[in-house]
N, C-alpha and C positions, 0 to 999 in steps of 0.2 A: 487306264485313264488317259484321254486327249487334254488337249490346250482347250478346251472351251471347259471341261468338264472342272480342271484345274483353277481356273478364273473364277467359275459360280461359285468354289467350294474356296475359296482364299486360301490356297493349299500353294503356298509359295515354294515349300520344299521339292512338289512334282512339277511344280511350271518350270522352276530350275534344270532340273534332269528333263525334261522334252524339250525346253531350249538348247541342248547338247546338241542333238541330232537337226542334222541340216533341215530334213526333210520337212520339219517342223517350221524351220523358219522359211522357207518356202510357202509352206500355208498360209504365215500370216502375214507373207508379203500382199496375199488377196483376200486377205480378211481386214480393212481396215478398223473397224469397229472391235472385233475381237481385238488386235493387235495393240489399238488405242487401251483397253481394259488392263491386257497383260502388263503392259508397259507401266500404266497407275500404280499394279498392283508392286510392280517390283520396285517403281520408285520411293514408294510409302515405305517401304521396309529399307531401303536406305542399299540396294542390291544394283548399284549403279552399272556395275560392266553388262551385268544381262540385259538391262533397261536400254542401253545403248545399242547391243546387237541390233535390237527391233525398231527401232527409232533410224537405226545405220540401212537396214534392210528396204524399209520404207521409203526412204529417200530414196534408194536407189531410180526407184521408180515411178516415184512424184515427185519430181527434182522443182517442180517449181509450188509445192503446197507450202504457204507459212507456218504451219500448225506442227508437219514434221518437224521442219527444222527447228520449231520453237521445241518440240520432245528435245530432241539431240542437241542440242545446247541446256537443255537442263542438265541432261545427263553427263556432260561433257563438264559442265560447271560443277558439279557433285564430285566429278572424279578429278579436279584439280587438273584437267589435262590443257594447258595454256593453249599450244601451239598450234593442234585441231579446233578449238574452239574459235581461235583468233579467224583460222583461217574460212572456219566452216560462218562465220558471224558475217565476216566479209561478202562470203557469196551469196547469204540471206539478202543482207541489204541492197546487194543489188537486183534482187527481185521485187522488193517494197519498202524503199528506202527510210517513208515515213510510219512503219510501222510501230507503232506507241510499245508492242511488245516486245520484239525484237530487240529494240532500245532497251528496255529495263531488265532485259534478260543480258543485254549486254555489258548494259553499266555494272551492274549489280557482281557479275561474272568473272570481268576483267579487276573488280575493286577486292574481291576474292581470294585474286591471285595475284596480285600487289603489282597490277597495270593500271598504278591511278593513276597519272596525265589522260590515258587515253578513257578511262572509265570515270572521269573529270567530262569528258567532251560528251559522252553518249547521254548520262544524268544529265547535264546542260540541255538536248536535245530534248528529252523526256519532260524537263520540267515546262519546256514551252508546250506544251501538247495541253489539250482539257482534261483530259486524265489525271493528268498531274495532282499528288496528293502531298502531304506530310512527309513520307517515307522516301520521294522523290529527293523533297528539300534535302532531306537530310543525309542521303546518299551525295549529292553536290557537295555538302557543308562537311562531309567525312575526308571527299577524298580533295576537296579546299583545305583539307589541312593537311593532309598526307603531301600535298605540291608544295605547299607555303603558298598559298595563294588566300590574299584576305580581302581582295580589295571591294568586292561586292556583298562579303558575308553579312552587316547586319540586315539589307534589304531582303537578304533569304530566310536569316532569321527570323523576323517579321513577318515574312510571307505565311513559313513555317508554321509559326503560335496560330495566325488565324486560320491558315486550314484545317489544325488537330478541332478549335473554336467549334467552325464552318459543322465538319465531319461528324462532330460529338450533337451539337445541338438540330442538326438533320434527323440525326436517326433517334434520338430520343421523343419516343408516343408514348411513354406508357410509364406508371409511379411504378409499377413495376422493375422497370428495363431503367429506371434512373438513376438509381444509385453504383449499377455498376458501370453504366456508362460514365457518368463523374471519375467511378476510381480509374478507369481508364483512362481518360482525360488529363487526369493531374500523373497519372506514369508518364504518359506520353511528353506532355509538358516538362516535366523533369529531366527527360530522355535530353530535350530541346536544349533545355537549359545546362544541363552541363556537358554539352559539346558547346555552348556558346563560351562556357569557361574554360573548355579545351583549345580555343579558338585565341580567346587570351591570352593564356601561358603560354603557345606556340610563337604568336607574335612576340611574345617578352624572350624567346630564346632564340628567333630566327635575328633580330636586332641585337643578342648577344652576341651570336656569332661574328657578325659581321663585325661589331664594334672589336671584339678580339683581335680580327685579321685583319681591319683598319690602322693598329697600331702596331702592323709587323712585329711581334712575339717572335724571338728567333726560339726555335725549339732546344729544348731541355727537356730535363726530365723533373724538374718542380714540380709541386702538388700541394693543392688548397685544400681544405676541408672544407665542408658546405652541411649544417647540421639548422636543426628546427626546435627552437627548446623555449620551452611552457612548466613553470613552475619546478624548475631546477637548481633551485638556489642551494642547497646543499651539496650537490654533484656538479656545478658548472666548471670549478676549479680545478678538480682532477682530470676534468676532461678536455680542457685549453691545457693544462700542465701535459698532458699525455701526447697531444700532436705535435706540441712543440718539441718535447723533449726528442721525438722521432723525426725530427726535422721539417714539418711542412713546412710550407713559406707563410700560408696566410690562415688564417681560423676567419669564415662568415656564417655570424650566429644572427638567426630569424628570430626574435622575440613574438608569439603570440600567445594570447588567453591567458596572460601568466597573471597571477592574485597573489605571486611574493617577493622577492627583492632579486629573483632572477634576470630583471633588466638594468637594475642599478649595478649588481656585480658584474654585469657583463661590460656596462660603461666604464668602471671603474677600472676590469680590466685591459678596456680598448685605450681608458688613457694613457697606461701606462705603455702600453706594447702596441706598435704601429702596425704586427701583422695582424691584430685584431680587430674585426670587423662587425658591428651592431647595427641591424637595422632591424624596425617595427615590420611583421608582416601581417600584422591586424587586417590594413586593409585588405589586402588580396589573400588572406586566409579562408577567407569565407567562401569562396570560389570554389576551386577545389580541393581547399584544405592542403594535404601536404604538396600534392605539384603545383597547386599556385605559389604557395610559398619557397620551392622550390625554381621556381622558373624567376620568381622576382630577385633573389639571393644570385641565382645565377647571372642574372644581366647584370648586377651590381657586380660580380665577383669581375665577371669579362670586359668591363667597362676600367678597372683597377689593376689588375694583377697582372705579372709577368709569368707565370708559372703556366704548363702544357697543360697540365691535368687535375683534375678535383674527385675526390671522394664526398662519397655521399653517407653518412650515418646520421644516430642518432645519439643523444649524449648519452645511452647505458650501452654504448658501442666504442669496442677499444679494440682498433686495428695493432695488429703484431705479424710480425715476420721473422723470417726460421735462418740465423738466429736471431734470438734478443739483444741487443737492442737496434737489427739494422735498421739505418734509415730508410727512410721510403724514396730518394731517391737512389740509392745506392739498387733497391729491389725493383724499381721501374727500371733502369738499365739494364735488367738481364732478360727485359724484350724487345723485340721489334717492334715497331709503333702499332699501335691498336687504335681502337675509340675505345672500347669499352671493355674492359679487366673485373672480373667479376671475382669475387672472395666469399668462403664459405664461411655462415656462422658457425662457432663454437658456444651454444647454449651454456651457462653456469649454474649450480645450483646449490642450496646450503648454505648461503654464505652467511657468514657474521652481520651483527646490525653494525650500518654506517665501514664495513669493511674498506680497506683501501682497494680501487681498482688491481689487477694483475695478481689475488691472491693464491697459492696454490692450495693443496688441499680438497679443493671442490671436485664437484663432481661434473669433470667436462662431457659433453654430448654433441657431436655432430652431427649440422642439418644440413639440409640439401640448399635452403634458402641462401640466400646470396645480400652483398653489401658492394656496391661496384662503383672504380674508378671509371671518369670519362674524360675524354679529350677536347679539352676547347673547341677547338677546331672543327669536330665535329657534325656533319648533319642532322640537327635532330628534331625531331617533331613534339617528344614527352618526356618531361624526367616525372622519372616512378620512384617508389621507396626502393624498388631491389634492383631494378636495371630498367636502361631506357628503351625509348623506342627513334627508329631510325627513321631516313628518308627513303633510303638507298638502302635493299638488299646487299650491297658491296661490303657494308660497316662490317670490321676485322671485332668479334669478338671474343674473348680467348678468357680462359679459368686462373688460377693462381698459380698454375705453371707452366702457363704457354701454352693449352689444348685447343686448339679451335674450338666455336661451339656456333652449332647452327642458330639463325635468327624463327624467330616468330612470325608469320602473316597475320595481322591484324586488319580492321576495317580501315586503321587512318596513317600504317608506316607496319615498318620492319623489328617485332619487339625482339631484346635480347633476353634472354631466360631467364627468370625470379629465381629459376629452383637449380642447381647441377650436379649430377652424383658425382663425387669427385674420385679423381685417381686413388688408387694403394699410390702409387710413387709417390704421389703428395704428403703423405706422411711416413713414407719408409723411405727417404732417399736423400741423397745429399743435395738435390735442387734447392735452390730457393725457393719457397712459401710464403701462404701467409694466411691468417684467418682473420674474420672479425668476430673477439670475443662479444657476445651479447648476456649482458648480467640482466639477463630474463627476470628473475624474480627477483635480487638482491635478497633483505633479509624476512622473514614472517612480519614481522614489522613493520617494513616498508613496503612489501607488498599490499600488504592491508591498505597501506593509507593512501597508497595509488592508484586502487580500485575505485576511489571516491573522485578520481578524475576520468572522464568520461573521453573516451578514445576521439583522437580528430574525425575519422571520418564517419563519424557517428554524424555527425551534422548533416541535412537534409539538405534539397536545394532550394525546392517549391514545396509549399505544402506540407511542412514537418511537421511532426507529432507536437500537439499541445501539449502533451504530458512526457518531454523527454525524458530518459531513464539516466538516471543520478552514477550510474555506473559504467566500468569498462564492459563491453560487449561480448568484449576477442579473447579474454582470459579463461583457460581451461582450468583453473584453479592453481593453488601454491604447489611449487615443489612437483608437481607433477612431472618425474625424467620423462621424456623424450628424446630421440636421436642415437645416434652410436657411440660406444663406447670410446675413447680414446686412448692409441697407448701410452703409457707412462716415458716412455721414450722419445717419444711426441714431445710432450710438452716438456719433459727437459731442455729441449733446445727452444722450444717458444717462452719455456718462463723460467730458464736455469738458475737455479740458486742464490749464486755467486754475483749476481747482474742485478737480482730483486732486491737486494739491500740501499743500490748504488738509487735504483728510480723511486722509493720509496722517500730515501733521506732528499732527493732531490725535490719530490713533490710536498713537503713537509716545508723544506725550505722556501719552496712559491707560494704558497700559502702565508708562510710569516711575511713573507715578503709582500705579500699584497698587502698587508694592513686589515685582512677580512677576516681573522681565524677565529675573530669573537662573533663575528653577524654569520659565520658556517652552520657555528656551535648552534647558535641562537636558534638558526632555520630547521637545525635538524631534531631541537628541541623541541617543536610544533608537534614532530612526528612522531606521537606517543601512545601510548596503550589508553589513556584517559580521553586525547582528542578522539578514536575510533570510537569508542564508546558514546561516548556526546555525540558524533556526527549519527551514530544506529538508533540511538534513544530520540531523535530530532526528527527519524524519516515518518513519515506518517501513514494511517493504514491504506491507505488506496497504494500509495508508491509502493510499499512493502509486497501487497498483492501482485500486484500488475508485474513486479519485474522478480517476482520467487524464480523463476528461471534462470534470469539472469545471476543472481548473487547467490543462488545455489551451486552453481559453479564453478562462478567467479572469487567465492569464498573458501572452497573446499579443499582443505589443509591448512585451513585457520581455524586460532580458538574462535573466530568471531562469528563462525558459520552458525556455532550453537546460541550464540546470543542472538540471530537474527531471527534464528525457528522458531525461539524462547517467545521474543517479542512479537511477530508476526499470529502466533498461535495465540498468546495471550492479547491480542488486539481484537482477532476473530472468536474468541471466549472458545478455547478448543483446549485450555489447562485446567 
């Protein structure tokens, strides 16, 4: 079998093996046509080094074709190779400077491989051309935020909405071809619109920064809490009692979407305790949901606080450290400065109804997912639920015992890792530790009743479901273990005995002391086998249908799952 024979027959495996032998690429130095085929074929299959040979071979010898160099800068861009590419883009353009392809092969390449300033200036190039579409904007609009650069974004945004407009109501001839055109139109739209609220929250944390190191903060090792909580009125107490008692400096709690007295306990407890912090993040919730409310909390936290660093959880998240009860600044000292300290969950499972926080007995399981500290100070482009994103490839950031860990390239900055296998040393050694427990499901009970609150980022941006689904989306069902075992040795030094008596009577104590221990009672009264039942018996047959997926799942290791079938079947007359 030759290279042509290999090419007709889409036989990738023997184009492979006759690109070995030179002899071969010699031919298809004078075959451009063939060589253009081969090349197709290898780059479709994602077979980038081979692709490049011939692309590299080519040039050799039409050093001034745009078309080569537009192959080998694909090929170049596929295989992440920066410094040929940079170099090899250079010598393009100065063959044809204004080449509209060249440009978006460049922008698009360098934004790849996280050279947005420069791949900021090529998209600029690109979007002045006629060519210019959507996809241009929004490459500009990406690596405008990966810079901190805002100052022209809504005229691009705008631009943006009506090219997708312009592009969608062009090509639509036919009742046929209209419907999926539309669905396209409102993705694309979507796409628009929540980088427009990435664009937001960026500006709400680049002003944070700044306002931080405007008020010269001499470093320490203090640490804020920065949490998001929606209908917490039964668990808020434990959870302000918990970071206190472990010494942060400040607690900043985001109120949104809450329908119970979860913001009144939260004022109640800000009046009383000056590191507590309440603000509404109603408005900018709607945005992107948890990083908006995340980024506005933060510019408030950086605008007030004297502390280096802030955590980021959620109130069924209880940071600990190896042993119980170190403070968290006593466990920041034993690093070297970071931006970003990433901590592994510890999933809980079994627990009692309305359990106290830190109970043993459970059944612990280690994930890879993560809960992470950040550094004021910091550059950053996104705060995420598990770790952020950066500006700067330089950001230090490190596991719960000091490990390096590489960053992320992304379209708009440098992300740090959601997920990290963590060390054995982490749990068999005398270092300092730390996890964040995640009381995953708390009790059959309570899980039930918080399937009936429907996850933030279930919310849409453009164009959201008429009919949204009444339930959490993300739940794999009750009780379902997950993750690694942990050993019992472990958590003697995370939740030792002798020390759980001391934080229990202490959190007992905050509670009386609040004057709330009869409106806890009251809230957690809500949450009962009779309200489940009322809320199942209320849904109606279309909802029941339409989301049997959903709360087949979402249910599964509840008695309620059988009352849903029960009733779903007997709606559909199938008992």
């Amino acid at each position: 079998m030759n290279i042509r024979q290999a090419v007709a027959l889409q036989d990738v495996e023997s184009l492979q093996n006759l690109l070995h032998e030179d002899s071969n690429l010699l031919r298809l130095s004078k075959r451009h046509s063939l060589a253009w085929k081969a090349f197709s074929l290898l780059m479709r299959n994602k077979l980038y080094g081979d692709a490049d040979k011939i692309a590299e071979i080519l040039l050799l010898s039409n050093s001034d074709n745009i078309q080569l160099y537009i192959c080998r800068l694909k090929a170049l861009r596929s295989k992440a190779n920066l410094s040929e590419f940079e170099s090899l883009l250079r010598r393009a353009l100065r063959f044809k400077p204004d080449s509209y392809s060249l440009l978006w092969i460049g922008a698009r390449g360098l934004q790849m491989m996280g050279r947005y300033e420069l791949a900021l200036q090529y998209a600029r190039k690109c979007m002045s051309k006629k060519k210019a579409n959507s996809k241009v904007c929004t490459a500009v609009l990406e690596t405008q935020l990966a810079c901190g650069v805002f100052e022209d974004s809504d005229d691009i945004f705008l631009r943006a909405f009506r090219m997708v407009e312009s592009q969608v109501t062009n090509k639509i001839s036919s009742t046929k071809r209209k419907s999926n055109l539309e669905s396209k139109l409102l993705t694309a739209k979507r796409g628009i619109q929540k980088l427009k609220f990435q664009h937001l929250s960026a500006h709400r944390i680049l002003e944070a920064r700044s306002l931080w190191r405007d008020r010269f903060i001499p470093k320490s090792y203090r640490c804020d809490v920065i949490c998001i909580a929606s209908d917490e009125a039964p668990y808020l107490h434990e959870f302000v009692h918990h970071y206190l008692f472990l010494g942060f400096s400040n607690i900043f709690i985001g109120i949104n979407n809450s329908s119970d007295k979860t913001y009144d306990f939260a004022l109640q407890l800000a009046a009383a305790d000056p590191r507590i912090h309440v603000i509404s993040t109603d408005d900018v919730h709607v945005e992107l949901t948890q990083r908006s409310s995340y980024s506005k909390l933060y510019h408030y936290a950086a605008s007030v606080t004297h502390s280096s660093y802030c955590l980021f959880v959620d109130v069924d998240e209880f940071w600990v450290a190896q042993p119980f009860p170190m403070k968290v600044e006593s466990y920041l000292e034993s690093f070297k400065c970071f931006d970003c300290l990433s901590c592994n969950w510890v999933n809980c499972f079994h627990e009692d109804q309305f359990s106290a926080p830190l109970s043993r007995g459970l059944d612990f399981r280690l994930k890879s997912s993560v809960k992470s500290f950040v550094a004021y100070q910091s550059d950053l482009v996104e705060l995420r639920c598990h770790a952020p994103v950066f500006r700067q490839s330089s950001a230090r950031v490190i596991d719960a015992v000091g490990n390096p860990q590489d960053l992320n390239l992304t379209e708009i900055g440098f992300e740090a890792p959601g997920a990290i296998v963590p060390s054995e040393k982490q749990f068999y050694s005398k270092f300092h530790t730390s996890v964040v427990l995640h009381r995953h499901n708390r009790s059959v009970l309570e899980y039930s009743y918080r399937m009936f609150k429907p996850h933030a980022n279930q919310v849409k941006y453009i164009g959201g479901k008429s009919d949204p689904i009444p339930f959490k989306e993300n739940r794999p069902g009750c009780n379902k273990i997950t993750g690694i075992s942990i050993s019992t040795d472990f958590i003697d030094t995370i939740l030792p005995v002798d020390m759980k008596s001391d934080y229990h009577q202490s959190l007992d104590n905050f509670i009386q002391g609040s004057g709330a221990a009869h409106e806890i009672e009251k809230a957690r009264l809500q949450i009962s086998d009779q309200e489940i039942k009322r809320r199942i018996s209320e849904l109606d047959q279309s909802t029941l249908l339409r989301c049997r997926s959903v709360w087949e799942k979402g249910f599964s290791g509840t008695p309620y799952l059988e009352l849903l079938q029960d009733r779903c079947d007997q709606n559909y007359g199938m008992k």
